[in-house]
VEXDREN-2710 file (C-alpha; in Angstrom, 1 decimal):
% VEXDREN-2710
k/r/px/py/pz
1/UNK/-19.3/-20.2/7.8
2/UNK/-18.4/-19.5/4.0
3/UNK/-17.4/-22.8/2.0
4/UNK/-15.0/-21.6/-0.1
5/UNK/-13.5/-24.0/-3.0
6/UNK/-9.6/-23.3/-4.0
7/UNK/-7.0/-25.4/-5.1
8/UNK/-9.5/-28.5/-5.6
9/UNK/-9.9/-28.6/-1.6
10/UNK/-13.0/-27.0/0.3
11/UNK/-12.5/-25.5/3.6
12/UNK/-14.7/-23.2/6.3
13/UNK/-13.7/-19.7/6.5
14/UNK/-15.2/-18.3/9.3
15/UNK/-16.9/-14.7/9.5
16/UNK/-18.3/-13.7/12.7
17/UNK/-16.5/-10.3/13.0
18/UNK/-17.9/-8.9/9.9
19/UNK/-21.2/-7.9/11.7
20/UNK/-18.7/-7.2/14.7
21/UNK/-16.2/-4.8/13.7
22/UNK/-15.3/-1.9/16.1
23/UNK/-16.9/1.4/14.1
24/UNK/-15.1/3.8/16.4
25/UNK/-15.4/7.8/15.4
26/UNK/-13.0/10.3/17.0
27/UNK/-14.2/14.1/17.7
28/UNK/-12.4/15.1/14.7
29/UNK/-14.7/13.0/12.3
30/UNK/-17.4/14.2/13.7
31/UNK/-16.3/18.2/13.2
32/UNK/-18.2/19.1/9.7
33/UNK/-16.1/20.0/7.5
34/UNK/-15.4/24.2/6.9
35/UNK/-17.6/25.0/3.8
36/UNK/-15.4/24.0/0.9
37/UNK/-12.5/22.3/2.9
38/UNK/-12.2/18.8/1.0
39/UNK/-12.8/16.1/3.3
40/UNK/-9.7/13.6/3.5
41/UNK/-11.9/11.1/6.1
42/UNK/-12.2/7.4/5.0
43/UNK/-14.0/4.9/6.7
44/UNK/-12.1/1.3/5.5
45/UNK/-13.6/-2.3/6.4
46/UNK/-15.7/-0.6/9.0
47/UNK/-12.6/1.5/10.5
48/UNK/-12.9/4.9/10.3
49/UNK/-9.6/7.0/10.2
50/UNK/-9.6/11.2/9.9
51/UNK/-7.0/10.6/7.0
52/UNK/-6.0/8.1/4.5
53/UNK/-2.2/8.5/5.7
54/UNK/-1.0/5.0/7.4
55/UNK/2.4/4.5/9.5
56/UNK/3.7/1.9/7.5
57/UNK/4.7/-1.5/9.5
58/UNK/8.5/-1.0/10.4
59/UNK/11.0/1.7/12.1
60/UNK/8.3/4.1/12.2
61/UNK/6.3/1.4/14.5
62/UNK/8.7/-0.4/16.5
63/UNK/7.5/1.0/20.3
64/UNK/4.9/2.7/22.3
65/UNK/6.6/6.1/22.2
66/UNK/7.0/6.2/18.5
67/UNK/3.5/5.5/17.5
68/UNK/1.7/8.0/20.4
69/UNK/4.1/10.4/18.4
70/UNK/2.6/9.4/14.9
71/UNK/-0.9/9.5/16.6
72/UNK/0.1/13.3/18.1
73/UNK/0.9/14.1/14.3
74/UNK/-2.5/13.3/12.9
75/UNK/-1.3/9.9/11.2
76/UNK/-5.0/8.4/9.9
77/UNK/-3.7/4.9/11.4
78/UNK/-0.7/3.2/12.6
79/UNK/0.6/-0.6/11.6
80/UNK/3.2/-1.8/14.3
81/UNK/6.5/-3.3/13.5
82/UNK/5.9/-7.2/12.7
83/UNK/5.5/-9.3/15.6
84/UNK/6.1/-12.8/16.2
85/UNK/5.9/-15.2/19.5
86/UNK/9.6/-15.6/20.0
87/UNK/11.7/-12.5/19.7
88/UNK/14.4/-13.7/21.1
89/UNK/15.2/-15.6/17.4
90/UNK/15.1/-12.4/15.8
91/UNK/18.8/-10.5/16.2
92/UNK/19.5/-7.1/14.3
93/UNK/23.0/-6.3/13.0
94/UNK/24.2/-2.3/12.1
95/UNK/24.6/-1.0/10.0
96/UNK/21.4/-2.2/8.3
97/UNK/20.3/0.4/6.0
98/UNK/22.3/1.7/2.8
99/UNK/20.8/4.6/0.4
100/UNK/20.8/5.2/-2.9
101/UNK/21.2/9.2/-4.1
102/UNK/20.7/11.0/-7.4
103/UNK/23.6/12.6/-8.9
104/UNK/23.7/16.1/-7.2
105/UNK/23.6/19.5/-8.9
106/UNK/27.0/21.4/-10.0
107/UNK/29.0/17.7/-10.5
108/UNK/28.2/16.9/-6.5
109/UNK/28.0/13.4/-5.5
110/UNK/25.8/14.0/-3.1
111/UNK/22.0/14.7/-4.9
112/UNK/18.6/13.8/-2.8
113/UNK/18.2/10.2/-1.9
114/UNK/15.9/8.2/-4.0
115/UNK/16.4/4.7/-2.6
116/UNK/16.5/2.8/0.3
117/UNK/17.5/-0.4/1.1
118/UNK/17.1/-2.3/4.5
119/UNK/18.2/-5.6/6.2
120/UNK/16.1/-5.2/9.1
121/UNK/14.1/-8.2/10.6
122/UNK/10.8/-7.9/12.2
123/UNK/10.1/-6.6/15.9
124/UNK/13.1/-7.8/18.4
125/UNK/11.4/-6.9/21.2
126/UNK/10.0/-9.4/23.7
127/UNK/6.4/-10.1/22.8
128/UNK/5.0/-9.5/26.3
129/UNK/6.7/-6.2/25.8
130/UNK/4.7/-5.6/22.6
131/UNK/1.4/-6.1/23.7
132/UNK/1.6/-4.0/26.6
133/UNK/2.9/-1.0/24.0
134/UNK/-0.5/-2.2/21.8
135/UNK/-2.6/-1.8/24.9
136/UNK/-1.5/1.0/26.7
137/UNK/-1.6/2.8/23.1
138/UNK/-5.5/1.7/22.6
139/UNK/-6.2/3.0/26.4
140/UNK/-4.9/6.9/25.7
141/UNK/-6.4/6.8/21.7
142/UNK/-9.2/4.5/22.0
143/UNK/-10.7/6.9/18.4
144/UNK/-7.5/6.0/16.5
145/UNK/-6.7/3.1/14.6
146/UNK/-4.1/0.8/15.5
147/UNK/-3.2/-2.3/13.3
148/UNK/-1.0/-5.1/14.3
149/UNK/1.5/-6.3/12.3
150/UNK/1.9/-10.0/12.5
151/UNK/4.3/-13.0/11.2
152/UNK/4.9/-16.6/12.4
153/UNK/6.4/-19.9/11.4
154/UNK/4.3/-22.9/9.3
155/UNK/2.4/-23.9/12.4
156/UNK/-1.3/-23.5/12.8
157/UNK/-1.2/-22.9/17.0
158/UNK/1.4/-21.2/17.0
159/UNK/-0.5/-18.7/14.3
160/UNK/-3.7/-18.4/16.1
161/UNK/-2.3/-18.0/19.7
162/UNK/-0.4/-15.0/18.0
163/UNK/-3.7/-14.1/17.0
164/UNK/-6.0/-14.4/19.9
165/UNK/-2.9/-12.8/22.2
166/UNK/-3.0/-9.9/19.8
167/UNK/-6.2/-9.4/19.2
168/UNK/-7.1/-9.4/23.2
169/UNK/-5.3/-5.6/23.7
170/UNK/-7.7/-4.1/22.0
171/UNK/-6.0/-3.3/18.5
172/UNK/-8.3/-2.7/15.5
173/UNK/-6.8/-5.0/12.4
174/UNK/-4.5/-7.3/11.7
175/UNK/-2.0/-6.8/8.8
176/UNK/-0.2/-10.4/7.4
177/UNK/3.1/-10.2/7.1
178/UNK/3.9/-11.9/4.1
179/UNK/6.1/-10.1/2.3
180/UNK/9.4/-9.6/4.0
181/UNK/11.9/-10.3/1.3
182/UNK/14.7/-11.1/3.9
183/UNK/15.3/-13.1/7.1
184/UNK/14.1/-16.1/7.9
185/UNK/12.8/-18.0/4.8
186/UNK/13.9/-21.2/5.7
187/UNK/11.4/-20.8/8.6
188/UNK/8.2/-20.1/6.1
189/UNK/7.9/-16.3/7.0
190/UNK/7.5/-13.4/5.2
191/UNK/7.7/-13.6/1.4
192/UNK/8.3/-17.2/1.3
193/UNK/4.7/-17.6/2.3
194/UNK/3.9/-15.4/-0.5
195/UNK/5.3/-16.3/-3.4
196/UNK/3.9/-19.7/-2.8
197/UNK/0.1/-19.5/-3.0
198/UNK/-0.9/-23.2/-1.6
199/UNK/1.3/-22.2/1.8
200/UNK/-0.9/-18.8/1.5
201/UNK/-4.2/-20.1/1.0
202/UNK/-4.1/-22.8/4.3
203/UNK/-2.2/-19.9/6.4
204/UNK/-5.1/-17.7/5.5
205/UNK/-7.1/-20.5/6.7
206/UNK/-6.0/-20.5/10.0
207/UNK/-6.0/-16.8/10.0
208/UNK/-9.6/-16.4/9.4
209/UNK/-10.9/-19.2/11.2
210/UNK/-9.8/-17.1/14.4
211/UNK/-9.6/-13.5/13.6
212/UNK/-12.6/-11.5/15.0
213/UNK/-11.1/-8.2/13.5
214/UNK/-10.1/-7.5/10.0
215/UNK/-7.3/-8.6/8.6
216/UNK/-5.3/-7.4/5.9
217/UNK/-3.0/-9.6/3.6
218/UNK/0.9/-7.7/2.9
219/UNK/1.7/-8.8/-0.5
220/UNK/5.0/-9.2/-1.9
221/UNK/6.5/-7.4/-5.2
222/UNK/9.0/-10.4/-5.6
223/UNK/6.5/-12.5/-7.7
224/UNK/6.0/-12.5/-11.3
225/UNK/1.7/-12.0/-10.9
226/UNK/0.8/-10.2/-8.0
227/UNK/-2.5/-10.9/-8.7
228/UNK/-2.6/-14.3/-8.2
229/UNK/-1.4/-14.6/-4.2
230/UNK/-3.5/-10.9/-3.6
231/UNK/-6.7/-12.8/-4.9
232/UNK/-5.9/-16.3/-2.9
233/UNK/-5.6/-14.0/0.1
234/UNK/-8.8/-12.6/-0.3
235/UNK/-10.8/-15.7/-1.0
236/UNK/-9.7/-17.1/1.8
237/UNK/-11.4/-14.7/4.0
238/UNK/-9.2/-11.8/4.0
239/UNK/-10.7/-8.2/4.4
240/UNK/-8.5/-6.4/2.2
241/UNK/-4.6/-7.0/0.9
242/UNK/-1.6/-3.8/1.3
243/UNK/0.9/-3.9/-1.6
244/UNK/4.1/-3.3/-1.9
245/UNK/6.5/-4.7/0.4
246/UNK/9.9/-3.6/-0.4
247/UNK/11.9/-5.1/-3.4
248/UNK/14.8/-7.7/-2.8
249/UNK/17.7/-5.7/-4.2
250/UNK/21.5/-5.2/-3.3
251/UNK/22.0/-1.3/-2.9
252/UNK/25.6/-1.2/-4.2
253/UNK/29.7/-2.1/-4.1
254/UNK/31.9/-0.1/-2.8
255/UNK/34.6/0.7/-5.2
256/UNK/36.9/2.0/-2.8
257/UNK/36.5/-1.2/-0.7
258/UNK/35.0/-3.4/-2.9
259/UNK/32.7/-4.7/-0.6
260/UNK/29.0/-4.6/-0.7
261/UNK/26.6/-2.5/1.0
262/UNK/25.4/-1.9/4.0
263/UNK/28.4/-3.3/5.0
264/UNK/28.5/-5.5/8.3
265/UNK/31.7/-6.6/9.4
266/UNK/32.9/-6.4/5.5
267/UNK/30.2/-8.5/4.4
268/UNK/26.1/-7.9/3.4
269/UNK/22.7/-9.7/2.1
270/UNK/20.6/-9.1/-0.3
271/UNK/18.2/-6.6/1.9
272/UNK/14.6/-4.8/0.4
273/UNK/14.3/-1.6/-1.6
274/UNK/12.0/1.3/-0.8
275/UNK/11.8/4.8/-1.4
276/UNK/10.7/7.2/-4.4
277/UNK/12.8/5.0/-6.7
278/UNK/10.3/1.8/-6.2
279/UNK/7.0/4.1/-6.4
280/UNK/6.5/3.4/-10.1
281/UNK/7.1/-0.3/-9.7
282/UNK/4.7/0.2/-6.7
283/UNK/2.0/1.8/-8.6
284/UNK/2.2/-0.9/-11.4
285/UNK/1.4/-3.6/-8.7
286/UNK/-1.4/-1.9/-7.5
287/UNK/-3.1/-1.1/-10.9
288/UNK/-3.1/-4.9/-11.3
289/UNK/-4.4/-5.6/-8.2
290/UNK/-7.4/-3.3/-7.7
291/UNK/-8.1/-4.3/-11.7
292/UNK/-8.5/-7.8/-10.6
293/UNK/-10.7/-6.8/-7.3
294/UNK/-12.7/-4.6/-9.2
295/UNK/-13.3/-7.4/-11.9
296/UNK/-13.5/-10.5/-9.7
297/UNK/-15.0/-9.1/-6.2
298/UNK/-17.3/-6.8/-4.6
299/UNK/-16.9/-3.1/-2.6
300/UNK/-16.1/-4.6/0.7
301/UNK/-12.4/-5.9/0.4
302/UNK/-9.9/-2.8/0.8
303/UNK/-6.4/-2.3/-0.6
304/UNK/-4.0/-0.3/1.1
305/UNK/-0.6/1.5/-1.2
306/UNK/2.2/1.1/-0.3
307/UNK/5.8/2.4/-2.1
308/UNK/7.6/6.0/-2.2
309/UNK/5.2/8.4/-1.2
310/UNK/6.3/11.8/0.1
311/UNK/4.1/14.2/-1.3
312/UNK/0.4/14.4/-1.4
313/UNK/0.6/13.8/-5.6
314/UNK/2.6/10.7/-4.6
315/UNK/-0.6/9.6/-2.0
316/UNK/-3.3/10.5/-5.2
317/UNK/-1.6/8.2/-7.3
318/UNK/-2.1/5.3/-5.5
319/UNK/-5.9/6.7/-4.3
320/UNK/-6.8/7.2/-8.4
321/UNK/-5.6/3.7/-9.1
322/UNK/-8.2/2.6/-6.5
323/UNK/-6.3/2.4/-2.9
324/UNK/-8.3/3.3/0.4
325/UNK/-5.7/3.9/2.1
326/UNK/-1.8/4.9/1.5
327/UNK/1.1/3.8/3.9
328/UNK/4.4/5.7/4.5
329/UNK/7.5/4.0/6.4
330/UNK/10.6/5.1/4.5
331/UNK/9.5/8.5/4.1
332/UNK/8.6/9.1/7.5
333/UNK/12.5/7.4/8.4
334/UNK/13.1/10.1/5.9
335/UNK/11.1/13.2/6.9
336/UNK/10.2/12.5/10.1
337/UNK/6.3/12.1/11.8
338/UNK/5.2/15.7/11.0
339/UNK/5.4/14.7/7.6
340/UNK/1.6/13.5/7.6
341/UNK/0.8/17.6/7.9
342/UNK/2.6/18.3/4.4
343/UNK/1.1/15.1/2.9
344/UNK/-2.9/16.1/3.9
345/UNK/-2.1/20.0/2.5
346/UNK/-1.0/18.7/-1.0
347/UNK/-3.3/16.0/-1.0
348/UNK/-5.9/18.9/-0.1
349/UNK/-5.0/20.9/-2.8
350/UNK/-4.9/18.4/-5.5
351/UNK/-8.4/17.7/-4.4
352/UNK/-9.4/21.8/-4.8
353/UNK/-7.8/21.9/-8.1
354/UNK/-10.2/19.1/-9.5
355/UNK/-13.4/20.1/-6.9
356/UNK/-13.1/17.0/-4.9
357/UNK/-14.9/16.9/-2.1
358/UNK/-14.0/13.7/-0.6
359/UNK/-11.4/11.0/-1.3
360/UNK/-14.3/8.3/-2.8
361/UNK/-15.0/11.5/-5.3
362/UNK/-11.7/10.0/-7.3
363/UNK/-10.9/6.9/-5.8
364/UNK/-10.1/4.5/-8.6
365/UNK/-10.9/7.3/-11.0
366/UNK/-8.0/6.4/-13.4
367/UNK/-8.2/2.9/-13.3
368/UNK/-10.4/2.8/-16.3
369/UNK/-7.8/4.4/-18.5
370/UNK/-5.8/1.3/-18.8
371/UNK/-6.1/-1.2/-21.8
372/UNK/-4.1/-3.6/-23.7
373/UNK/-1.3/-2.4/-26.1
374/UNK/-3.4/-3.9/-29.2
375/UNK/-6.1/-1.9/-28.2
376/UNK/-4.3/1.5/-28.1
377/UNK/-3.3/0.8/-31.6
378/UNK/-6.4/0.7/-32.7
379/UNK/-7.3/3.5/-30.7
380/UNK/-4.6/5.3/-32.2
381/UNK/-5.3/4.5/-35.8
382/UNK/-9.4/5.2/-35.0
383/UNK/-8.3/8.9/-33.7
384/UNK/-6.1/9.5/-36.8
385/UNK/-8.5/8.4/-39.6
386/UNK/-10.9/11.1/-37.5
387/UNK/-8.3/13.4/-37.5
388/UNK/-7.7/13.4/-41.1
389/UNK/-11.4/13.2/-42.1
390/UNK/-11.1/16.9/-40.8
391/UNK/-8.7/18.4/-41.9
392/UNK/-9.7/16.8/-45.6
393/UNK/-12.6/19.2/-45.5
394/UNK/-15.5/19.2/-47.5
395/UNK/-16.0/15.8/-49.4
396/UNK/-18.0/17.2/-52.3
397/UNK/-19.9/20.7/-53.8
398/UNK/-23.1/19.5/-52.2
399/UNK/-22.0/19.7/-49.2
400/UNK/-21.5/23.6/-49.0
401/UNK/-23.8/25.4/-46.9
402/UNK/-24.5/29.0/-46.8
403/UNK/-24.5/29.4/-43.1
404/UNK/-21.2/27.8/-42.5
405/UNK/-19.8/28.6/-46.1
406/UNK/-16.3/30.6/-44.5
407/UNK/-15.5/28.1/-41.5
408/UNK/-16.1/25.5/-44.6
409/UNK/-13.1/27.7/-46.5
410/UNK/-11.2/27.7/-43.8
411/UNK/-11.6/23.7/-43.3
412/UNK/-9.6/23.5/-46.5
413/UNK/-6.7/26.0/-46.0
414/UNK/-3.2/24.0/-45.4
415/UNK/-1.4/27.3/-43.8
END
């Protein structure tokens, strides 16, 4: 037992599976790599996966043929659809998705879509259903990591049967739903849990005190510090926090009909926004949270990224800010499973252009590069006061040289 001391309480986090995680290697990790192929393995929180790619809880997730089909692709991992005891409380309406396009080239109102935004609840399936879909998937890819998505009410039994019920088919982590910016708030789920660090810190309790595997914290952009519920998460016991969720947004009105969209029977709610158009929001999030675990803890949490990637450059900008890992829902909703193949080339080639050999070769690699405003001023002025001490030249006739006599000339020409 850990004491841990938050909030003015003290409380016992449990930690027996952190001498008990499942370390499981599939054929493919243990392939060496071709002489100069970069190596796009990571091993996070003791799981080893052949990529960093991650099926990012939601559509992509939602049922046993789905996720075999994102396991066929090569997909490093796979996080299920949230999933709760009771299913039958959770009812879907359609339309539930809306998008967001660029203006299109030649005065067409039809450009490439850059947002996405969704009114989808978590997993409607029966629960029973669920974990026979998490079990029959560990029995055919018992070398590939599966990760349980997970969300219940405020109540401490109900949370750790979830748990235990879960965690007995065999999956490999846990992620922590609590982030949904839609559905159910008045029931403690999701993002309300989130935004409110207090509720956080004793769910996280709970959590801990029975999970055996690791279990990673879903954090939710809807806050005005992220840092503060990703580092509550973590010192409760948590192995390693995934940020972003999606955005609460409203995609649009309809002009024509004036209604809102995605329009359900002529009315809509605020839903959550994904896509390329959320990835710079999403990288800003995550800067602030690995700057905070780099400062405040040690190498063994994780954090996952999470928010518009579709190309490899997309995936190395979250992995350079410090990520292990790099989820994709909307882009797979998008593109399609066979989108991890594209993903691992560019990342590949990003990494032959610099002579990386392995993603921890530039993991976190530009997270050094960012300061405080007043601090690039006076880097600014420092660089200019160098600047023009150069081109001023020679200071005085002592300081000619007959060696460098012409590049001293030259020093002192203005054309």
């Amino acid at each position: 037992m850990d004491s841990l001391l938050l909030g003015g309480s003290v409380f016992e986090v449990a930690r027996p599976r952190l001498a008990g995680f499942r370390r499981r290697r599939s054929a493919a990790l243990r392939v060496a790599a071709q002489a100069g192929e970069p190596d796009l393995s990571v091993k996070v929180n003791g799981l080893e996966m052949p990529n960093p790619f991650v099926i990012g809880s939601g559509p992509p997730g939602t049922n046993y043929t789905v996720m075999k089909r994102a396991f066929d692709e090569g997909w490093g991992a796979v996080i299920a659809k949230t999933v709760s005891l009771d299913a039958a409380k959770v009812i879907n309406v359609t339309p539930r998705y809306a998008r967001l396009r660029a203006a299109g080239s030649n005065g067409s109102a039809k450009g490439p879509i850059i947002g996405w935004e969704n009114i989808e609840l978590i997993s409607d399936r029966p629960f029973e259903t669920m974990l026979n879909d998490f079990k029959r998937l560990k029995e055919e890819f018992p070398d590939r990591i599966l990760i349980a998505s997970i969300m219940e009410e405020y109540n401490k039994a109900a949370w750790q049967e979830l748990i235990e019920r879960v965690e007995e088919t065999g999956v490999d982590a846990f992620e922590i739903n609590f982030s949904c910016p839609h559905g159910m708030p008045e029931r403690k789920m999701g993002a309300a849990v989130g935004q409110d660090c207090d509720l956080l810190e004793e769910i996280c309790g709970w959590i801990n005190e029975k999970a055996t595997i690791p279990v990673w914290a879903k954090m939710t952009p809807n806050i005005t510090d992220i840092t503060q519920p990703a580092r509550v998460a973590l010192k409760s016991g948590c192995e390693g926090v995934a940020a972003i969720n999606t955005i609460m947004s409203v995609m649009g009105i309809n002009l024509d009909t004036l209604r809102p969209e995605p329009c359900v029977e002529g009315y809509s709610t605020p839903g959550g926004y994904s896509a390329r158009a959320v990835h710079p929001i999403a990288l800003g999030k995550v800067m602030q949270i690995a700057r905070m675990m780099k400062e405040e803890f040690n190498d063994g949490q994780s954090l996952s990224g999470i928010g518009g990637v579709e190309t490899g450059n997309d995936a190395a900008e979250f992995l350079l800010l410090g990520a292990n890992t790099v989820q994709v829902c909307t882009g797979v909703m998008m593109h399609g499973y066979p989108l991890v193949k594209k993903l691992c080339e560019e990342l590949k080639d990003f990494m032959r252009k610099h002579n990386f050999s392995s993603i921890e070769d530039f993991r976190g690699a530009s997270l050094p590069y960012f300061t405080t405003h007043t601090d690039l001023v006076k880097r600014q002025q420092e660089a200019i006061k160098q600047r023009k001490a150069i081109r001023k030249g020679l200071q005085s006739d002592k300081d000619w040289t007959g060696d460098g006599f012409v590049k001293e000339s030259e020093s002192m020409v203005s054309n």
